[in-house]
N, C-alpha and C positions, 0 to 999 in steps of 0.2 A: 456417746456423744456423736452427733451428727458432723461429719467435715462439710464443706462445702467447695464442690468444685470451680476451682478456677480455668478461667476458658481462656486464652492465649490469641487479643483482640487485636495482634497483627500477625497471625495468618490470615496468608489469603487462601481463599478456597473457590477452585473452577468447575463447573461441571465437567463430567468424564467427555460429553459431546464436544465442549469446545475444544476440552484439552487434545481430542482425539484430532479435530481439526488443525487445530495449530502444532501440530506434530505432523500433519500432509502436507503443510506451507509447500514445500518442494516439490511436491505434487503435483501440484497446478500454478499456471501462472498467472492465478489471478486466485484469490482468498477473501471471501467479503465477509466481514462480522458483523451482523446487525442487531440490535438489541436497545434498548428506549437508555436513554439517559440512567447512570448511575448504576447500571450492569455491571460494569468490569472490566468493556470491552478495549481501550487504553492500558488499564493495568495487565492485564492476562498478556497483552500482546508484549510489553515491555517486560513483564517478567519471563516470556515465552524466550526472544529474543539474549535476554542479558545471558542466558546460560548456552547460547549458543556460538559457535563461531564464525556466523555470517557478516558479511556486509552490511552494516544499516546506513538506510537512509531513511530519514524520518521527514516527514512534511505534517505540518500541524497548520489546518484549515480555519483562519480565522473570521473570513469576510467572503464576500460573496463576489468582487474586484477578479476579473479575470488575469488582469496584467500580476496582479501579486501574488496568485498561484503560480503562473508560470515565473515572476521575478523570484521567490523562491523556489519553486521546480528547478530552475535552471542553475544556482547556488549550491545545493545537492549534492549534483555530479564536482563540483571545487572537488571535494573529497578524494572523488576516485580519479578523477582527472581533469585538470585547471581548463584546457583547452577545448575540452567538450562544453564545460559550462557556461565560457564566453560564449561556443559557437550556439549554442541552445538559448544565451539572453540576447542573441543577433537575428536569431529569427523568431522570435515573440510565438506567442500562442497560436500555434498551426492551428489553420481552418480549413485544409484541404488534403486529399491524400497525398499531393506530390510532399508537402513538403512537410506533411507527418513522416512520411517516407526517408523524408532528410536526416530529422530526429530519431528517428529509429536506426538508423546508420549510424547515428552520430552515439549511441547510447549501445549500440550491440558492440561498437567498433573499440570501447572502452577493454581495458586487457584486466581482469580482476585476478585476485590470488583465490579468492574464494565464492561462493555465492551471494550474491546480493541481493535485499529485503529491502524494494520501497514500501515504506510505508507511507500511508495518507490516510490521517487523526481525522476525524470530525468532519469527513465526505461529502455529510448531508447538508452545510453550510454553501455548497457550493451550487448553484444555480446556472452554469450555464452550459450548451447543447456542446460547444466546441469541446470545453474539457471533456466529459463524457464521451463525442465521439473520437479524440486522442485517445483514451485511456483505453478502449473497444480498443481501435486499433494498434495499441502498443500489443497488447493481450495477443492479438489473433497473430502476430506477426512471432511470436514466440521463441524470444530471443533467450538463448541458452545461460543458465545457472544465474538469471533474471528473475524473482518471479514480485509480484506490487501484493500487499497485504492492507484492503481500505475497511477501516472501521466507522459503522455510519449509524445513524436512528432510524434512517430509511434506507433503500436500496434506490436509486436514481438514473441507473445501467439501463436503457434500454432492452440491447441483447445480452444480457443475465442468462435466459435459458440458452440462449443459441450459445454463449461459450460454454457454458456447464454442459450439454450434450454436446459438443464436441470437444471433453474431458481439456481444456482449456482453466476450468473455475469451479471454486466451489463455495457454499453459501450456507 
């Protein structure tokens, strides 16, 4: 008599590529996951994540509203420290280097016990040049045991390759 195998329909299963990526996260301080809707690419990172002991910060990109990426960007940091996050919803979504400059002071200067994982869910919802050019220059400024992990359906970085050849990113 023939058995019939049963297949075990909550495992997840990652390709060795991704998995080998998200085990470099620390690697680079910038980690872009790209792949079309219904990949994986939310699930692999949270299950990446849960069995770790880093810092998370998670941002999940709903609308395309620049104030409410930064009204939640700024929320975030509450976690790791209260005063950072007011100082960061006081100066609204930097449009300029001085006072990306601010931010990044204001976000290196935080004191962590361990490494921290921003995350930002669903990248490709967001539309506008300011975030992108913040997020560039959080990257190039490369603030220690920091690193941002963006899962997307497109890549929308500009300089993608200029950080990935200057071992900044990986993709």
């Amino acid at each position: 008599m023939l058995k019939n195998k049963r297949h075990n329909t909550q495992s997840l299963y990652f390709s060795e590529k991704l998995t080998a990526a998200l085990k470099k996260i620390t690697n680079y301080h910038l980690t872009v996951i790209e792949a079309p809707m219904g990949y994986g690419k939310t699930t692999a990172v949270k299950e990446y994540i849960a069995n770790s002991d880093f810092e998370v910060l998670w941002q999940t990109v709903y609308d395309n509203v620049g104030m409410h990426f930064w009204s939640n960007f700024s929320k975030l940091f509450a976690e790791l420290n209260f005063a950072c996050s007011v100082k960061l919803a006081e100066i609204s979504l930097p449009e300029d280097n001085a006072t990306r400059r601010e931010v990044v002071d204001y976000i290196a200067g935080i004191e962590r016990k361990n490494t921290t994982i921003l995350v930002i869910d669903d990248f490709h919802l967001i539309d506008k040049t300011e975030i992108y050019d913040f997020i560039e220059y959080l990257i190039k400024n490369e603030i220690p045991n920091f690193h941002v992990v963006i899962t997307t359906r497109m890549v929308l970085l500009d300089k993608l390759d200029e950080l990935k050849i200057k071992g900044l990113a990986q993709h």
